[in-house]
C-alpha positions as a Markdown table, in Angstrom:
| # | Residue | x | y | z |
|---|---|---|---|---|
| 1 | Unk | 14.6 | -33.7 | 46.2 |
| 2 | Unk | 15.8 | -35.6 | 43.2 |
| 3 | Unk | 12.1 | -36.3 | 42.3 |
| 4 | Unk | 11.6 | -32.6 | 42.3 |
| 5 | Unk | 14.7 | -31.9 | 40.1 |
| 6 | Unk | 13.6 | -34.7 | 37.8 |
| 7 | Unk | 10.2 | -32.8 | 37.6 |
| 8 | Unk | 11.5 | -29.7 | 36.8 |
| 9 | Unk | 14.0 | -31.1 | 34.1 |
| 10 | Unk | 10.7 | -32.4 | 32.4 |
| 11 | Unk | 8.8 | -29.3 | 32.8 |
| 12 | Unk | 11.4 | -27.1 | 31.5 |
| 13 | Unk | 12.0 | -29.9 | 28.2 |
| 14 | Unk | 8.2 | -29.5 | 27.5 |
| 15 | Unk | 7.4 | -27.5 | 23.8 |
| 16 | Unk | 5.9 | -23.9 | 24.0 |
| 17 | Unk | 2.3 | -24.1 | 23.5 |
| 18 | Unk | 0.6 | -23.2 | 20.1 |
| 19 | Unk | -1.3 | -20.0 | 20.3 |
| 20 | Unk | -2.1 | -16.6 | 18.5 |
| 21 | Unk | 0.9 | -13.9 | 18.6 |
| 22 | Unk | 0.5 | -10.2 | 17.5 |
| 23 | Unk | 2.0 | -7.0 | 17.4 |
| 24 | Unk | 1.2 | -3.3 | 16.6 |
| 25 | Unk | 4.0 | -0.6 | 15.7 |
| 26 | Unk | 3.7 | 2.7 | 13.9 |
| 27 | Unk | 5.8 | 2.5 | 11.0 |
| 28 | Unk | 6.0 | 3.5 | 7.4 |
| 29 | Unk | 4.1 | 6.5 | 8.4 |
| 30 | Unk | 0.8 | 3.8 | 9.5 |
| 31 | Unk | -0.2 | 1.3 | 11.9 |
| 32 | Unk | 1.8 | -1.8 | 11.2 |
| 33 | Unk | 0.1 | -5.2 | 12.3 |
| 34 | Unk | 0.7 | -9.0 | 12.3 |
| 35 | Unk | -1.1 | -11.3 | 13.6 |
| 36 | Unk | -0.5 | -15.3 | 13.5 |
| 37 | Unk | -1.1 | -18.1 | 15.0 |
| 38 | Unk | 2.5 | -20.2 | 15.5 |
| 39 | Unk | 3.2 | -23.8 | 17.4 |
| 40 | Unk | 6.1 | -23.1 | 18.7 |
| 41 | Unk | 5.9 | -19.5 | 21.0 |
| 42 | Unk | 9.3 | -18.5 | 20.6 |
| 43 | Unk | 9.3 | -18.8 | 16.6 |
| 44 | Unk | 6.1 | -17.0 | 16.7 |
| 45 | Unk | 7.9 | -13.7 | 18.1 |
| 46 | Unk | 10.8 | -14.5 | 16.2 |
| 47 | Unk | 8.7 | -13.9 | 12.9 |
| 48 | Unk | 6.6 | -10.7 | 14.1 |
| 49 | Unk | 10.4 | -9.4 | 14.9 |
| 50 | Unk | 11.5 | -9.9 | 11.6 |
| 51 | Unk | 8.3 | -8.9 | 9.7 |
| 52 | Unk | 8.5 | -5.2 | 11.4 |
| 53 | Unk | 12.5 | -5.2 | 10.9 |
| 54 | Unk | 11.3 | -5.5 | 7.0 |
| 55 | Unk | 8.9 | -2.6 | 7.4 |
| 56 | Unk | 11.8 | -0.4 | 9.1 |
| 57 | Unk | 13.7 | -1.4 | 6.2 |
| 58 | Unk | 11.2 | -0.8 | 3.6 |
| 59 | Unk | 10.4 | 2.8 | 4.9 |
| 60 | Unk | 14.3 | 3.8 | 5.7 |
| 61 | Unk | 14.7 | 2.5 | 1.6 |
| 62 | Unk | 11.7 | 4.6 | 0.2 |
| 63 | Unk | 10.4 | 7.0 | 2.1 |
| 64 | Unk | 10.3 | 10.1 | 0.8 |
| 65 | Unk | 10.6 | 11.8 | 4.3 |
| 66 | Unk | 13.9 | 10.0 | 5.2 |
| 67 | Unk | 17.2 | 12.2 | 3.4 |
| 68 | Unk | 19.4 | 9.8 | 3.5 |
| 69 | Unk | 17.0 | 7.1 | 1.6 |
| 70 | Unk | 17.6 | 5.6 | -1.7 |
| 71 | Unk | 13.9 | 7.5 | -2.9 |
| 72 | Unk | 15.1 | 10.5 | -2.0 |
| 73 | Unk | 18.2 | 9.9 | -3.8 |
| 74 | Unk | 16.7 | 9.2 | -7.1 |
| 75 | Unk | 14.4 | 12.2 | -6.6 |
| 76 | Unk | 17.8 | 14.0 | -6.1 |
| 77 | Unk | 19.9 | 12.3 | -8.8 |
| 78 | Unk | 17.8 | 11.2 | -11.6 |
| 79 | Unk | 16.5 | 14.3 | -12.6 |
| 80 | Unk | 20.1 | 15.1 | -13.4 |
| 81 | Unk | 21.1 | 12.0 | -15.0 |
| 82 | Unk | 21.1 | 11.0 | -18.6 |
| 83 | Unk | 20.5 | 8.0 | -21.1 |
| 84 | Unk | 24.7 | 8.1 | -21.5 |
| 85 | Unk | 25.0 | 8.4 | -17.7 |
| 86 | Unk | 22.3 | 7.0 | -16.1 |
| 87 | Unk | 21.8 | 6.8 | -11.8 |
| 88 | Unk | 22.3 | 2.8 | -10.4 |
| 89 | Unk | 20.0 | 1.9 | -8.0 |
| 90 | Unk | 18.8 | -1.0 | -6.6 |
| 91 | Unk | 17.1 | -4.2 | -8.1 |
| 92 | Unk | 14.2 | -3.6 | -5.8 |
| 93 | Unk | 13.6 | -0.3 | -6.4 |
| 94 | Unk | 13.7 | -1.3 | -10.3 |
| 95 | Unk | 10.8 | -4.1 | -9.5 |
| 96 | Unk | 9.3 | -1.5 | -8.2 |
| 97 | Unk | 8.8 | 1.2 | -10.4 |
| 98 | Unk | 8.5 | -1.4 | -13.1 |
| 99 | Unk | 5.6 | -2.3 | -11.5 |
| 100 | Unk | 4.0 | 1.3 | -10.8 |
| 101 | Unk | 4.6 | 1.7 | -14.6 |
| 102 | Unk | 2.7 | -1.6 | -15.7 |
| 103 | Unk | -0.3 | 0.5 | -14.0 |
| 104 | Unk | 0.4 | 3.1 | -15.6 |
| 105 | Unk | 0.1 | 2.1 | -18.8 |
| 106 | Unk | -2.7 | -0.1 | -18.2 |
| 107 | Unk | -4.8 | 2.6 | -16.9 |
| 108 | Unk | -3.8 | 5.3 | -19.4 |
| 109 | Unk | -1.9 | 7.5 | -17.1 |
| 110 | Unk | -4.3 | 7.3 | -14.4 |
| 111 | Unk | -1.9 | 5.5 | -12.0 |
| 112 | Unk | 1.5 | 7.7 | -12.2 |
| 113 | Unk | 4.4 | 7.5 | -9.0 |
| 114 | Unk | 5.4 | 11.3 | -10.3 |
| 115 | Unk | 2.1 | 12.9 | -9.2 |
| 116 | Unk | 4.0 | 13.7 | -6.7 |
| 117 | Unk | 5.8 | 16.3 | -8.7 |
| 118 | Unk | 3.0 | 18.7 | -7.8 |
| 119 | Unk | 1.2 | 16.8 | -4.9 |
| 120 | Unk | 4.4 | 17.1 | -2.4 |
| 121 | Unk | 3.7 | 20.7 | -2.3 |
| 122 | Unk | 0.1 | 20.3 | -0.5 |
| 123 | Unk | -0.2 | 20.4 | 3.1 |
| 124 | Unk | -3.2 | 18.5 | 4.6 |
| 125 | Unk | -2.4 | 19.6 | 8.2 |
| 126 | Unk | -2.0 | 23.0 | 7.3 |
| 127 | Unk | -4.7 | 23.1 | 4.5 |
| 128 | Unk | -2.5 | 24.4 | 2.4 |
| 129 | Unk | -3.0 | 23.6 | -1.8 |
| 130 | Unk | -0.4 | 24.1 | -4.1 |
| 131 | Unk | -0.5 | 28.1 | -5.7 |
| 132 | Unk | -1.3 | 28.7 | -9.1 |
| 133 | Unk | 1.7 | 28.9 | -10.4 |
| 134 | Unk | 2.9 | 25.5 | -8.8 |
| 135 | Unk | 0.2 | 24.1 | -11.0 |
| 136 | Unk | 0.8 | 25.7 | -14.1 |
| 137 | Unk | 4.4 | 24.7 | -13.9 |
| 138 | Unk | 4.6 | 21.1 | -12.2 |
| 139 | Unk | 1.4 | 19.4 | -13.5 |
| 140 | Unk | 3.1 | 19.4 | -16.9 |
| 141 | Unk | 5.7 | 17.2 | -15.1 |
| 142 | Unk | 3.7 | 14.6 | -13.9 |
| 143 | Unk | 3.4 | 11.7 | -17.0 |
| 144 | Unk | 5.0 | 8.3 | -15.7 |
| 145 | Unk | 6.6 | 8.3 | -19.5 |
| 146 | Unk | 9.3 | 11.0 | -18.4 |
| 147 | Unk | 11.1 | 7.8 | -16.1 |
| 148 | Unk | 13.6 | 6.0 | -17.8 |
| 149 | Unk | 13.6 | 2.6 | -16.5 |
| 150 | Unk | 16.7 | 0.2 | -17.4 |
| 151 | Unk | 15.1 | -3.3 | -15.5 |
| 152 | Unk | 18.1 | -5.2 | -17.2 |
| 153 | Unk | 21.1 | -2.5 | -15.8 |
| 154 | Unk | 19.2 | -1.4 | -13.0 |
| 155 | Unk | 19.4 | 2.4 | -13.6 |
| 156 | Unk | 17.0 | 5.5 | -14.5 |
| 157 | Unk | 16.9 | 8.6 | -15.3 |
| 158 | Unk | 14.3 | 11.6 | -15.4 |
| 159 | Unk | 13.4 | 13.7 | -18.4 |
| 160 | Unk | 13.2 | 16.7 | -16.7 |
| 161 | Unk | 14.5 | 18.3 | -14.1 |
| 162 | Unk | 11.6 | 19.4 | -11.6 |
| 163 | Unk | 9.9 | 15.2 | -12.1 |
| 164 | Unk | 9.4 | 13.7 | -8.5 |
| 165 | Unk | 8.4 | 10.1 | -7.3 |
| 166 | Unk | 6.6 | 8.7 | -4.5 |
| 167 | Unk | 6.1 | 5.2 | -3.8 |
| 168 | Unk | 2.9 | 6.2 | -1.1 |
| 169 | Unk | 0.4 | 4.2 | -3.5 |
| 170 | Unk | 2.2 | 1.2 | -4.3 |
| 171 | Unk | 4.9 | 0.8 | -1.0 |
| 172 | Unk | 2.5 | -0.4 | 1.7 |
| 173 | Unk | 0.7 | -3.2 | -0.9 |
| 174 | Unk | 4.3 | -4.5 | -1.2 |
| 175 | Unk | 5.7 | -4.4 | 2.2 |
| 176 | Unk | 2.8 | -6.0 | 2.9 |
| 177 | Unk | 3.9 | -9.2 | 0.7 |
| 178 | Unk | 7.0 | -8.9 | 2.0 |
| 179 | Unk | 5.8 | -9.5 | 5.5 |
| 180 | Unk | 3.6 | -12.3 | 4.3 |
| 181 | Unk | 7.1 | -13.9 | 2.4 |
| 182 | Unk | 8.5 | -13.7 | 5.5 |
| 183 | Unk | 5.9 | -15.6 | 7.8 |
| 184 | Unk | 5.8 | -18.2 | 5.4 |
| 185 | Unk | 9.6 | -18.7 | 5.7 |
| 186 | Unk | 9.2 | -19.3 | 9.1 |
| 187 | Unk | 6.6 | -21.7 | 8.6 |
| 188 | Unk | 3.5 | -20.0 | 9.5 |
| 189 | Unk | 0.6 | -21.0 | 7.7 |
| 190 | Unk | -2.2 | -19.0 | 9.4 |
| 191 | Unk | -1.7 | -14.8 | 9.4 |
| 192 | Unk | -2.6 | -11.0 | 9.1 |
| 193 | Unk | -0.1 | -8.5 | 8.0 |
| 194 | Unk | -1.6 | -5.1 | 8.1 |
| 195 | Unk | -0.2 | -1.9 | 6.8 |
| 196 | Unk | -2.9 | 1.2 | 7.0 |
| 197 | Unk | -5.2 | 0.2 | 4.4 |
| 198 | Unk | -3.1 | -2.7 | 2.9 |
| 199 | Unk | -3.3 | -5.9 | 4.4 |
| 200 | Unk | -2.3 | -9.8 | 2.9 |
| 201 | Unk | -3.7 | -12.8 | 4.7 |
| 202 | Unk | -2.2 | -16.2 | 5.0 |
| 203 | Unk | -4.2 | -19.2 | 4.9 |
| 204 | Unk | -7.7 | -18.8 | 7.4 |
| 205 | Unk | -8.2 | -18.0 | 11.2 |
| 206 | Unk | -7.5 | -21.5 | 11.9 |
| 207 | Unk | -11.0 | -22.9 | 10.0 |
| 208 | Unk | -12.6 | -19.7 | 10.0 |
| 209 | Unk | -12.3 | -17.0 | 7.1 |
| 210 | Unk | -10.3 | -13.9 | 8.4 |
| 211 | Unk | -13.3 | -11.2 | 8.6 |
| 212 | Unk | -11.9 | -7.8 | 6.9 |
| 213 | Unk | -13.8 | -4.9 | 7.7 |
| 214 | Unk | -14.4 | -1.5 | 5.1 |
| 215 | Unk | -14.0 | 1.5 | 6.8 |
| 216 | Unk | -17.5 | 3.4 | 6.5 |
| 217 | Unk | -16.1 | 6.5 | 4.7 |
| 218 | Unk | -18.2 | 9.1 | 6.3 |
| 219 | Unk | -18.4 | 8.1 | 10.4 |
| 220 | Unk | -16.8 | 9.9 | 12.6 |
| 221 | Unk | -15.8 | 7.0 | 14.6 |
| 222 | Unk | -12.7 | 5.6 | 12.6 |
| 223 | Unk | -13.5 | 1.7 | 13.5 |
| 224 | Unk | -16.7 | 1.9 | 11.8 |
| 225 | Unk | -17.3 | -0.7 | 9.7 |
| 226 | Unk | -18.9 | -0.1 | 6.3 |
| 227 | Unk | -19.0 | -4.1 | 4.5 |
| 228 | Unk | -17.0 | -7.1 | 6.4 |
| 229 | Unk | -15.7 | -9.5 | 3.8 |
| 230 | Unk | -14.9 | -13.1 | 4.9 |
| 231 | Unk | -11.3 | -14.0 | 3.0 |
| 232 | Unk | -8.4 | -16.7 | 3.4 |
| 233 | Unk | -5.3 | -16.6 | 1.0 |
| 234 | Unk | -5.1 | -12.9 | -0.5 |
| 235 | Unk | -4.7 | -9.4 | -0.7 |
| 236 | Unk | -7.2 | -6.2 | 0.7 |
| 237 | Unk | -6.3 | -2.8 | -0.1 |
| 238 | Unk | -8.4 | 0.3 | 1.0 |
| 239 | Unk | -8.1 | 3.9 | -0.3 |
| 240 | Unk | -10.7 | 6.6 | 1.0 |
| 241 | Unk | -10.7 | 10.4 | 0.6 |
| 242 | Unk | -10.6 | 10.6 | 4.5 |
| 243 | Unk | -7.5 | 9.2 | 5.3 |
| 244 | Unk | -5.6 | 12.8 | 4.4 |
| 245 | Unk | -7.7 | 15.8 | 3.8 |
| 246 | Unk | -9.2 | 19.1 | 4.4 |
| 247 | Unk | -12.0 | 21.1 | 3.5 |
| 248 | Unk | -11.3 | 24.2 | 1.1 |
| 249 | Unk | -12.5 | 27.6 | 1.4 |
| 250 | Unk | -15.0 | 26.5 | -1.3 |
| 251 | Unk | -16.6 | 23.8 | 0.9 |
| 252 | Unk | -14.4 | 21.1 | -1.5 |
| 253 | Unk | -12.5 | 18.3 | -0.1 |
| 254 | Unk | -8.8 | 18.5 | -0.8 |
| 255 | Unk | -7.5 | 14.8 | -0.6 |
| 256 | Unk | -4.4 | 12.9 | -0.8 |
| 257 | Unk | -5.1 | 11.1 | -4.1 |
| 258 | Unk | -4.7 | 13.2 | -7.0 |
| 259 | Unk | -5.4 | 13.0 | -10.7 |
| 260 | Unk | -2.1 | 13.1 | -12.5 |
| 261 | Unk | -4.1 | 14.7 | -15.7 |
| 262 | Unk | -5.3 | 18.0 | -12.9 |
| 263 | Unk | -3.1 | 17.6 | -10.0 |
| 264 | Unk | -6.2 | 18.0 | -7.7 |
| 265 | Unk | -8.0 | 15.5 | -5.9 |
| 266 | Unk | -10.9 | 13.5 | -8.0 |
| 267 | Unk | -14.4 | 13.2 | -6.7 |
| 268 | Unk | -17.2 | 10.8 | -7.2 |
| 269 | Unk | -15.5 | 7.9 | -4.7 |
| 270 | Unk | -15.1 | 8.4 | -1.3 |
| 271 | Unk | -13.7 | 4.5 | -1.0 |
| 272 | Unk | -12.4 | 2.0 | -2.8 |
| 273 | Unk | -11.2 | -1.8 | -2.1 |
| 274 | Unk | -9.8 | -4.4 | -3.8 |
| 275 | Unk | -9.0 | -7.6 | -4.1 |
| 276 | Unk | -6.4 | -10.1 | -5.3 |
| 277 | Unk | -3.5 | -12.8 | -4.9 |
| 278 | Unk | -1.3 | -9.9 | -4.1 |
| 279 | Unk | -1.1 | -6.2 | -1.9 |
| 280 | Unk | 1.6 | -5.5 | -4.9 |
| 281 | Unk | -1.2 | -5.2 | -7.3 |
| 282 | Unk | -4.5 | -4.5 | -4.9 |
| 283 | Unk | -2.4 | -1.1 | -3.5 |
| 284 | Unk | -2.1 | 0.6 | -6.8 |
| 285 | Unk | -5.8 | -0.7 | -8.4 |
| 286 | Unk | -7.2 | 0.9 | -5.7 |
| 287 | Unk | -5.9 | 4.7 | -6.7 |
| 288 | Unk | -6.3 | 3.8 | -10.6 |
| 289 | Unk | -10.1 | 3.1 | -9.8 |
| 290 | Unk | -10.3 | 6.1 | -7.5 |
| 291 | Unk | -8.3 | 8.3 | -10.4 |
| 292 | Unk | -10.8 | 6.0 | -13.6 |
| 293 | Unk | -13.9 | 6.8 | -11.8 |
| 294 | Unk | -16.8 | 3.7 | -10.4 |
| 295 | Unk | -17.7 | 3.0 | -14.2 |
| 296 | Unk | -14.3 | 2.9 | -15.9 |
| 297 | Unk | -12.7 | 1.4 | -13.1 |
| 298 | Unk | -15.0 | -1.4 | -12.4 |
| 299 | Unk | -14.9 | -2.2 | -15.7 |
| 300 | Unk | -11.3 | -2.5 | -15.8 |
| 301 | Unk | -11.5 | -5.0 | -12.9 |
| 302 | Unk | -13.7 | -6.8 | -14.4 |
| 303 | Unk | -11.0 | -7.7 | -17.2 |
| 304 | Unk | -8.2 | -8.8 | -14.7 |
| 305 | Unk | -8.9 | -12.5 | -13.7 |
| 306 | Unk | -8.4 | -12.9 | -9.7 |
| 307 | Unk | -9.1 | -9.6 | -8.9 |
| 308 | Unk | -12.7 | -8.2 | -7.8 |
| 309 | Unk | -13.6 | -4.6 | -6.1 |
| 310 | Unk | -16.2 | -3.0 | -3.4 |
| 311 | Unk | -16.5 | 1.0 | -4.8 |
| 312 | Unk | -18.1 | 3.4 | -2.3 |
| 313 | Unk | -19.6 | 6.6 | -4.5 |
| 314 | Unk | -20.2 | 10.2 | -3.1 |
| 315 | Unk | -23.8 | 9.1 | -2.6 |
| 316 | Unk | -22.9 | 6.3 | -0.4 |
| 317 | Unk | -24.1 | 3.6 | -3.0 |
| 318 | Unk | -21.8 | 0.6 | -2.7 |
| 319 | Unk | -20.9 | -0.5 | -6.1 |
| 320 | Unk | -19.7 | -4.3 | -6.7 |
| 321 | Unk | -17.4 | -5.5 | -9.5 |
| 322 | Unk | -18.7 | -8.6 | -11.2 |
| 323 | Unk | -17.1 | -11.3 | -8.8 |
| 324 | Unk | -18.9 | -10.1 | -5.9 |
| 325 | Unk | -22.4 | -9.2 | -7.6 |
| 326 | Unk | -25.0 | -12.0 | -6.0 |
| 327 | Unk | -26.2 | -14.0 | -8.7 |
């Protein structure tokens, strides 16, 4: 018996065995995913908990859907405030929107968080479009240039009353960092965070590149792969005209990514992924390119060191920024 007990006292002092860990949740309006590969078992689920208790966080903070969060709050408040008495908020809705500005301007407008001034009023279930005089009245209002940004104070205010933000194509790149920051806190040195089309990778599949696959834009079957692309270390984001949509009474697709300059959706892309150190940056490139058009927007790639981009067009040609052309 006490050769049994001592057996059992060693058995139960051994370490957990090193293996892969994952977990899948809908959150954030998307399929949330992490995948990693930890020593120790318990710290393994101890990180996926925490990376998904960010993601709560991040969508009860700024989702537009949520009353009591602090986007909707600004959408409430700021149109009222003013440069004497302007609304606090926090420093990471600040980092935020200072980002979705620095795309802004470096795209001309093309990137802009208050399309959203017209584009909440479509509704891609319904197939419902904005009415005419939605559009003569709110596309006015969209021009990133009307937020007031103080980064130093934390506050901002609107310039007019009817201007409306959503975070939908910048959010998921940076929760998506966030979950990667968190990983890495816990020591993990090999993962996949996924969020929809978003997704950061740390380090490789344990000597292996992590194989990302590009949805093929037009199959019916949603895990269809278009391109795999073999990465370690970096960012993927994704944006296709089928994620939201319907077809119009005039045979036109009515998507989710709008032009700021029309408030309708652009054609001429049906995909577009890129690329880079960071989902903070690779979200919102992805909807400048789609808003810039193949040639305009590969082009403006091609001037960001680090960052390269796969472009599907309306004729299924796959186009290739400069980084990933074969020699």
């Amino acid at each position: 018996m006490k050769q049994l007990f001592a057996l059992c006292i060693c058995l139960c002092s051994l370490p957990a065995l090193a293996a892969w860990h994952g977990d899948t949740q809908n959150i954030m309006g998307t399929v949330i995913n992490v995948t990693l590969y930890a020593e120790d078992d318990a710290k393994g689920e101890q990180a996926i908990a925490a990376v998904m208790a960010e993601m709560h966080r991040i969508d009860e903070q700024y989702s537009p859907y949520i009353p009591t969060s602090e986007l909707s709050r600004v959408n409430e408040l700021a149109p009222k405030a003013t440069a004497e008495n302007p609304l606090p908020i926090s420093a990471e809705l600040a980092s935020i929107i200072q980002k979705a500005n620095h795309y802004s301007e470096l795209s001309g407008g093309a990137f802009d968080i208050t399309f959203a001034s017209l584009a909440r009023y479509y509704d891609y279930r319904k197939g419902l479009k904005p009415t005419d005089e939605q559009f003569k009245e709110l596309v006015p209002q969209i021009n990133y240039k009307f937020i007031h940004l103080d980064t130093k104070n934390n506050t901002v205010y609107f310039d007019h009353p009817k201007v409306y933000i959503d975070l939908g194509g910048i959010a998921k790149g940076y929760a998506v960092d966030r979950g990667a920051e968190i990983l890495r806190g816990y020591g993990i040195t090999n993962a996949n965070v996924s969020a929809g089309g978003d997704t950061r990778v740390i380090g490789d599949k344990l000597g292996k590149p992590w194989l990302v696959g590009i949805r093929n834009p037009r199959a019916d079957d949603k895990n269809a792969v278009s391109i795999t692309l073999p990465l370690d270390n970096c960012a993927i984001s994704t944006s296709g005209d089928y994620e939201r949509f319907f077809i119009d009474k005039d045979g036109q697709r009515v998507h989710h990514i709008i032009n700021p300059k029309t408030g309708k959706s652009p054609h001429g892309i049906i995909s577009v992924s890129v690329i880079g150190p960071m989902g903070f940056d690779t979200d919102p490139l992805t909807k400048t390119i789609f808003i810039m058009g193949p040639e305009k927007g590969l082009a403006l790639i091609n001037k960001l060191p680090g960052f390269d981009a796969v472009v599907i067009n309306d004729k299924g040609k796959v186009l290739y920024s400069k980084g990933l052309t074969p020699p």
